[in-house]
C-alpha positions as CSV (number, residue, x, y, z in Angstrom):
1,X,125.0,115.5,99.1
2,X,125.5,115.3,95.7
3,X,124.1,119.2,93.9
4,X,122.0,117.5,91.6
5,X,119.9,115.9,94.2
6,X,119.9,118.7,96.4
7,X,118.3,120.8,93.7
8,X,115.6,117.7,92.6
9,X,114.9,117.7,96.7
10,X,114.2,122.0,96.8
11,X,112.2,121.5,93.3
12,X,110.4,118.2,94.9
13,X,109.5,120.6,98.1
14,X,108.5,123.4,95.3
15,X,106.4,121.1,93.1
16,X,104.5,119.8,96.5
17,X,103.8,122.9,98.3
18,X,102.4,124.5,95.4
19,X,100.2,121.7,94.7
20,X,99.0,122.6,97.9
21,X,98.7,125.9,97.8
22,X,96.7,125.7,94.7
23,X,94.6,123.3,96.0
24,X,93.5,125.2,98.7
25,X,93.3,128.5,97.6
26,X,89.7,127.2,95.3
27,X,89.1,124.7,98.4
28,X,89.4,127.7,101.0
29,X,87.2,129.9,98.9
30,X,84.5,127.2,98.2
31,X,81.8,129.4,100.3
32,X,82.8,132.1,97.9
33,X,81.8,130.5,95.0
34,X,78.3,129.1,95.9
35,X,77.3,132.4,96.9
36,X,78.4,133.3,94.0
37,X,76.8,131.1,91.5
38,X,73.4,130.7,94.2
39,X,73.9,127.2,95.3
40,X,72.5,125.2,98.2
41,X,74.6,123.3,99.8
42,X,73.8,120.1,97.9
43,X,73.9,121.6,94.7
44,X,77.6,122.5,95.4
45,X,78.8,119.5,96.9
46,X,76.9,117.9,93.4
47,X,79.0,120.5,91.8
48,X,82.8,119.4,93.8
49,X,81.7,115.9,92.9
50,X,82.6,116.5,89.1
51,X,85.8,117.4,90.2
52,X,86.6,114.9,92.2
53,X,85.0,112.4,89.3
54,X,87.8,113.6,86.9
55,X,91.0,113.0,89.7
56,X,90.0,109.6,90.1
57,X,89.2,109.3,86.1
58,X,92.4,110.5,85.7
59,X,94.7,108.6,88.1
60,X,95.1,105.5,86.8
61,X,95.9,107.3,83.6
62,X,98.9,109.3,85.2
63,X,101.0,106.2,85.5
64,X,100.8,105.6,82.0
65,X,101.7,108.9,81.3
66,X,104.6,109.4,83.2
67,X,106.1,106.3,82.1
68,X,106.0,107.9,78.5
69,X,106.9,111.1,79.0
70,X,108.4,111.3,82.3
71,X,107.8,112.7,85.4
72,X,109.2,116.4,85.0
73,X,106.7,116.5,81.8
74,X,103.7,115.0,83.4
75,X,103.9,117.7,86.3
76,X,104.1,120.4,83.9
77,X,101.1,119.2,82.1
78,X,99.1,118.7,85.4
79,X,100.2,121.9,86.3
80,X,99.3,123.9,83.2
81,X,95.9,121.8,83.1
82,X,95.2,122.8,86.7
83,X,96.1,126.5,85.6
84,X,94.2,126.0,82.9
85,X,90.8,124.9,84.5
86,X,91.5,127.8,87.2
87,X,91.0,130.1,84.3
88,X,88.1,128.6,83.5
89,X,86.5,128.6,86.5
90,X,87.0,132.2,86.9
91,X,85.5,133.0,84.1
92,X,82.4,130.8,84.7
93,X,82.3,132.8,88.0
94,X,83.0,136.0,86.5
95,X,79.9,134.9,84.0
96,X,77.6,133.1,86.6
97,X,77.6,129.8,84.9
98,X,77.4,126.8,86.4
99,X,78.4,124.4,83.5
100,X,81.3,126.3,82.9
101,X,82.5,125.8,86.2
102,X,81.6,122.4,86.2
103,X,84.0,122.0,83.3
104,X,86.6,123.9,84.9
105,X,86.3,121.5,88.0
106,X,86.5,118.7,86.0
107,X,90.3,119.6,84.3
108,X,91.2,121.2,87.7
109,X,90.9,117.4,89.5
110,X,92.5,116.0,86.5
111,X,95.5,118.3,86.5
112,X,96.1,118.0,90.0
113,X,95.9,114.1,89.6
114,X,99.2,114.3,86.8
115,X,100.1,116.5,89.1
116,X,99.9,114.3,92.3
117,X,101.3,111.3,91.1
118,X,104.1,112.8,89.1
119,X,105.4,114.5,92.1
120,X,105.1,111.7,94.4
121,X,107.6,109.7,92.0
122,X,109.7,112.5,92.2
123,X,110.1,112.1,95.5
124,X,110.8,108.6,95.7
125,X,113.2,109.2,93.1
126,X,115.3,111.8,95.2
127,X,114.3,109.6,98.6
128,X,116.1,106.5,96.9
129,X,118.9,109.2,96.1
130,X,119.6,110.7,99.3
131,X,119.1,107.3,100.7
132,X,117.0,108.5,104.2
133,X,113.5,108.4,104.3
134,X,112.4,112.2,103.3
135,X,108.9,111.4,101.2
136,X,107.0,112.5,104.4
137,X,108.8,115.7,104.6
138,X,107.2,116.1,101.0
139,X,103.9,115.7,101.9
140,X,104.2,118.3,105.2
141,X,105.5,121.0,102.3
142,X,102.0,120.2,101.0
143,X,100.2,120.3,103.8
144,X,102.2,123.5,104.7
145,X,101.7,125.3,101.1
146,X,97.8,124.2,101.7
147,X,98.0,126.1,105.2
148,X,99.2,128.7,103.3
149,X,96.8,128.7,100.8
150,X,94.3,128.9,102.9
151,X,95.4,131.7,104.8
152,X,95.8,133.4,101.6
153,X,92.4,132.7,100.8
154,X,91.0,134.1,104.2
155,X,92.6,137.0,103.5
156,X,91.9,137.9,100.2
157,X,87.9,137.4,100.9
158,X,88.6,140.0,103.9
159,X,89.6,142.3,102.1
160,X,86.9,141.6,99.3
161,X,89.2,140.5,96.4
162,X,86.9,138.6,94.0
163,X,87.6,134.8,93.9
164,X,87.8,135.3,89.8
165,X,90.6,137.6,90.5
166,X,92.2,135.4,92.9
167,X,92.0,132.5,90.9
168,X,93.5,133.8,87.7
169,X,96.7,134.6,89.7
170,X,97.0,131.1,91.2
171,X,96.7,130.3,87.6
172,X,99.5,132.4,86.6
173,X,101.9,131.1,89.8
174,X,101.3,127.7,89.0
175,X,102.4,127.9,85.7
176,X,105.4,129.7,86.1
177,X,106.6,127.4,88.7
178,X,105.3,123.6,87.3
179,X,106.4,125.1,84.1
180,X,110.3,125.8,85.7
181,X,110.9,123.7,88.7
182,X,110.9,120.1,86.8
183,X,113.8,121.2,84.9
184,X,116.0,120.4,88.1
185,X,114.3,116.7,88.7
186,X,116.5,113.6,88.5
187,X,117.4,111.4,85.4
188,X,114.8,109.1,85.4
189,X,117.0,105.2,85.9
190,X,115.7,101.4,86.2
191,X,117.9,99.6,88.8
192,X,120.1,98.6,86.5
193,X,121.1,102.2,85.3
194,X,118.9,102.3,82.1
195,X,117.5,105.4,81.1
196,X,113.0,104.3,81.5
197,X,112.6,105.2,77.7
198,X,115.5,102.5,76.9
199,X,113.8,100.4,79.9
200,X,110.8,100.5,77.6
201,X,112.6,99.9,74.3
202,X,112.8,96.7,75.6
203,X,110.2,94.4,77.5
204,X,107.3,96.8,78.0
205,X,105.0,96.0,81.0
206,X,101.7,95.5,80.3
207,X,99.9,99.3,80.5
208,X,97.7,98.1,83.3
209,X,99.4,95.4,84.6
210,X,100.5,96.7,87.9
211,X,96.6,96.4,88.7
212,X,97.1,92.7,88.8
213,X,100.0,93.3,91.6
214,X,99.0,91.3,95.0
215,X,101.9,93.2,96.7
216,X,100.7,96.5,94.9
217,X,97.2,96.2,95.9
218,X,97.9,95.1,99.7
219,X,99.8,98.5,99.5
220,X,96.9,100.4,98.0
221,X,94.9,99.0,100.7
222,X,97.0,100.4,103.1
223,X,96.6,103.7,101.9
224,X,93.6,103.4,101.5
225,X,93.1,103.2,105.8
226,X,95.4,106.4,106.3
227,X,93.5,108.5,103.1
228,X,89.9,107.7,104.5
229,X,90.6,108.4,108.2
230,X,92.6,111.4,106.8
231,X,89.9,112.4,104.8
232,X,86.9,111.6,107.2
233,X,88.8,114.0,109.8
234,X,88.9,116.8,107.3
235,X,85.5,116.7,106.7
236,X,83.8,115.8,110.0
237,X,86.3,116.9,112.7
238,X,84.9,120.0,113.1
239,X,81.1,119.4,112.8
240,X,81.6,116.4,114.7
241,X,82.9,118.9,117.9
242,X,80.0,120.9,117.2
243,X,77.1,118.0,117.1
244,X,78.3,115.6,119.8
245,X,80.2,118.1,122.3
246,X,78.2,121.0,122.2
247,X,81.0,123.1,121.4
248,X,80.9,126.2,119.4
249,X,82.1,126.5,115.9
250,X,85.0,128.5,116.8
251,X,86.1,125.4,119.1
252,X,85.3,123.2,116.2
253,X,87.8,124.8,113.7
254,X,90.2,124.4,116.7
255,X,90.1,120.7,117.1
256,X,90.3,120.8,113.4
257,X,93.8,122.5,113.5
258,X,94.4,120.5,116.5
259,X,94.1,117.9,114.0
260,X,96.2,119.2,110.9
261,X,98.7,120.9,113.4
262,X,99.8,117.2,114.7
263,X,99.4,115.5,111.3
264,X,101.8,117.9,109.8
265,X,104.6,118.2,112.9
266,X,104.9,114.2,112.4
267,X,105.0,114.6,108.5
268,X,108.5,116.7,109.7
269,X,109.8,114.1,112.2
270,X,108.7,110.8,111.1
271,X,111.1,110.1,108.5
272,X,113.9,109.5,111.4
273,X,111.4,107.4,113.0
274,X,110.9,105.4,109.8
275,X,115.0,105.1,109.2
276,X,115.5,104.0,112.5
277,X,112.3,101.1,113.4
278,X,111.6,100.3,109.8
279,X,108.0,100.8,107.6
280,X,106.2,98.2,109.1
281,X,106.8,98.8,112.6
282,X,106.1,102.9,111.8
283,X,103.0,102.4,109.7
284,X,101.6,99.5,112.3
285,X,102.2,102.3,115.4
286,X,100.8,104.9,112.9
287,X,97.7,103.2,112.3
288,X,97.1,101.9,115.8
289,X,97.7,105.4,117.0
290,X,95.0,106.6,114.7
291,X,92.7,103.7,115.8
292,X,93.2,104.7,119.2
293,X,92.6,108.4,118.2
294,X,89.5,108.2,116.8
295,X,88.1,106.0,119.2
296,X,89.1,109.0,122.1
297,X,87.7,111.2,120.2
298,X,84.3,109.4,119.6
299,X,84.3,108.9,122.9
300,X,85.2,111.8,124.9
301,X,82.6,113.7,126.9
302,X,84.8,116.7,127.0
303,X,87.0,118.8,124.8
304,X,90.3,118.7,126.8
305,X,89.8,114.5,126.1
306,X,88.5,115.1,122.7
307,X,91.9,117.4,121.4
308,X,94.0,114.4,122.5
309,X,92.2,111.8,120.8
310,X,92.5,114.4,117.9
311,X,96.2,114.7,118.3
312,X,96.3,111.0,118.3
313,X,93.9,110.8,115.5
314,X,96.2,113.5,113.7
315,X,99.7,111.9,114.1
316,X,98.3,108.7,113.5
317,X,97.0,110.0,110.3
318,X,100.3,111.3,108.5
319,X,102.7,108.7,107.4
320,X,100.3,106.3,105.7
321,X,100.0,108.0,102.6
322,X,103.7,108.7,102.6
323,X,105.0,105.5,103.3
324,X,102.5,104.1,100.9
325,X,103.7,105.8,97.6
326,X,107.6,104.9,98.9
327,X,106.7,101.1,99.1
328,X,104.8,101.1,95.5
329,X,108.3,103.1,94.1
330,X,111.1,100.6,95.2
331,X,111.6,99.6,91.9
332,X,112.4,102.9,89.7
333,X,111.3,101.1,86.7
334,X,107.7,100.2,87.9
335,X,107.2,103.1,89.9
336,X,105.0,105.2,87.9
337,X,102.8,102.4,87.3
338,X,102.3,101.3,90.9
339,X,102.3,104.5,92.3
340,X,99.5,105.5,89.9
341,X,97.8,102.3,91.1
342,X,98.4,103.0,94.9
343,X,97.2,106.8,94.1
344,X,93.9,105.9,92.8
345,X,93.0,103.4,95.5
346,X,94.1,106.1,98.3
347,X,92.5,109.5,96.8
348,X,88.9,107.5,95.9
349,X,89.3,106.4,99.6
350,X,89.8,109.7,100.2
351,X,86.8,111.9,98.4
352,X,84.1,109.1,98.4
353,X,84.8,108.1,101.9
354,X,83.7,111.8,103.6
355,X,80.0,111.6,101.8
356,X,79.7,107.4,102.7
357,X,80.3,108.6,106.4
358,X,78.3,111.5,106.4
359,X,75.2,109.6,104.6
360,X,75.8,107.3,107.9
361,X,75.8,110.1,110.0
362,X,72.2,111.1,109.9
363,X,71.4,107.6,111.3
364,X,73.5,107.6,114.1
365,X,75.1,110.6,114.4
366,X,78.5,112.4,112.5
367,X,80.6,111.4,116.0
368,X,79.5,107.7,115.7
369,X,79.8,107.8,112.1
370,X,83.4,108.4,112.1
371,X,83.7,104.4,114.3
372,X,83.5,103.1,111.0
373,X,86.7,104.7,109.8
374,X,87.7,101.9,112.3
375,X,87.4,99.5,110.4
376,X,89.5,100.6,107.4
377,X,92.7,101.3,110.1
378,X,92.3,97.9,111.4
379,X,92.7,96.4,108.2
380,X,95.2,98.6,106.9
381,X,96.8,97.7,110.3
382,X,96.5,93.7,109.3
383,X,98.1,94.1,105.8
384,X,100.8,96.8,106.5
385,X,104.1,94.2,106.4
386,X,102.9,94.1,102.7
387,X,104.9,97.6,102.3
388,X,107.8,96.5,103.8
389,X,111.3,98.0,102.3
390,X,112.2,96.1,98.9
391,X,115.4,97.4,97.1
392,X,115.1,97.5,93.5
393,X,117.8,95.2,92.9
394,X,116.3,92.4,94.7
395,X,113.0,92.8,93.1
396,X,115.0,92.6,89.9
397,X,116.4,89.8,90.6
398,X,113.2,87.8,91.4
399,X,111.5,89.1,88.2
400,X,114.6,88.2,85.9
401,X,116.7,85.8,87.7
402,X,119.8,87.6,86.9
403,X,121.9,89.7,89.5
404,X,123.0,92.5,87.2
405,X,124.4,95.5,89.0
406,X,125.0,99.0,87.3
């Protein structure tokens, strides 16, 4: 492998498992911080809302950005925003004020949205490169630095650190490191070997433009199934053990892990899987492997049958999102925009889609709730050829009728 791509592919795995690492170390100590600032349970998810309010605000605007100043530079500013709203959320902490937080939260989500979607076309970048499929490797270093994070979190608050204290340090790491590990991403190309700033010299895509994208949106709304049933078991796994097994909350946080544990092994192995059979055939056995999950695990009446429907839930659950931002970067030249696009559809599925299921949950119960995650797979399921593999070059050629090659 060529050096220079093997340092862009150890910065990529930097650059995503401290996104998740930061990440979790505010989500882990979320109980931490209502007690804290004397908030109901309400009030503080009212509270996370504003932060999830500015990564989706935010999204769509990462495309443009990285298109202009690259991708390196729009991870540094996400990282230094995130780093910067971690600050400032330990000083509203350290202060007891809730609107200070609530402006920290705020630039938090919208750092970690740069942040996001500059990474992810990082790792298309270097996936094109080492030319194997290696994004979902990516997103297990994020799901591993969140594991982390979390840990780290847990053990801070045992040892009674102060979650001010603690977050002023993530602040500092996450500087240092989205400040330094960029430096080793790839030249940014266009298929025919241009640099993207001389790609824009010329014919500039309209700013927005990839929102008008049937192929791009199809993709989105693929995502957009493996996000929410991602994001619903997150939320609701656990709980959902509690309320319609009777189990206790010790044995929920287990299927949870259950969960994350399988999610996260098949974010290591799948890319082999994907190489070999092909996106469509993986995402189509991903999602209907999800499907299946979450209709064992609705339907279990005990927890042995419940943990398998969990682990099918789990692997189901972790190469949608990962494929997804591969299929909207086949062309280096529209990547940022389409990834920004696919981004925004995924992560609204993902935050909004939790507090839809849960208002449905105290009509018919959290465990029936979760069916209607259903219906998101099976339509992600129906439209998944739509991120089938499309070389730059030939996508080239169908926008420009020429067959230039570098």
């Amino acid at each position: 492998m060529n050096p220079a791509v093997r340092a862009a592919m150890i910065a990529t795995y930097a650059i995503f498992g401290l996104n998740g690492l930061v990440f979790a170390s505010w989500a882990a100590r979320i109980p931490a911080a209502s007690g804290t600032l004397g908030l109901g349970a309400g009030q503080m998810g009212g509270l996370l809302l504003v932060g999830a309010v500015g990564s989706v605000l935010s999204l769509p605007l990462a495309g443009v950005l990285a298109a202009r100043v690259g991708t390196g530079n729009t991870v540094r500013i996400g990282g230094t925003a995130a780093a910067m709203a971690a600050t400032l959320v330990a000083l509203g902490l350290a202060t007891v004020s809730v609107p200070v937080v609530g402006v920290g939260l705020f630039l938090f989500g919208c750092g970690i949205a740069l942040w996001d979607v500059g990474q992810n076309i990082e790792g298309a970048d270097v996936e094109r490169r080492v030319g194997r499929t290696i994004m979902p490797r990516f997103h297990a270093a994020f799901s591993g630095g969140a594991f982390v994070g979390a840990l780290i979190g847990a053990g801070l608050s045992a040892v009674d650190v102060s979650l001010a204290a603690h977050l002023v340090a993530v602040a500092v790491l996450s500087v240092v490191v989205s400040l330094w590990a960029p430096r080793y991403f790839l030249p940014e190309t266009t298929a025919d070997g241009d640099t993207i700033a001389q790609a824009h010299d010329g014919a500039r895509p309209r700013r927005f433009g990839a929102w008008g994208e049937p192929r791009t949106l199809l993709i989105g709304l693929v995502v957009l199934g493996a996000a929410l049933t991602e994001g619903a078991a997150n939320d609701w796994v656990a709980k959902a053990s509690v309320d319609g097994l009777g189990t206790a909350e010790s044995t929920g946080a287990i299927m949870f892990a259950v969960f994350v544990a399988a999610m996260t092994a098949l974010r290591f192995l799948g890319g082999p899987l994907i190489d070999r059979f092909g996106r469509v055939r993986v995402l189509q056995a991903s999602l209907g492997s999800s499907l299946a999950g979450l209709v064992v695990f609705v339907a279990a009446p005990t927890v042995p049958l419940a943990a398998v429907g969990a682990v099918l839930w789990g692997a189901g659950a972790a190469l949608g999102f990962p494929m997804g931002m591969s299929a909207a970067a086949d062309d280096p030249e529209r990547a940022a925009a389409r990834v920004s696009v696919v981004s925004t559809i995924g992560y609204t599925a993902f935050l909004a889609g939790p507090p839809l299921i849960g208002f449905l949950g105290d009509a018919v119960g959290i465990r029936n709730a979760l069916l209607a995650v259903g219906v998101a797979v099976l339509a992600s399921f129906l439209v998944a050829p739509a991120a089938r593999e499309r070389p730059a070059q030939i996508e080239v050629t169908l926008r420009t009728g020429s067959d230039r090659t570098p």
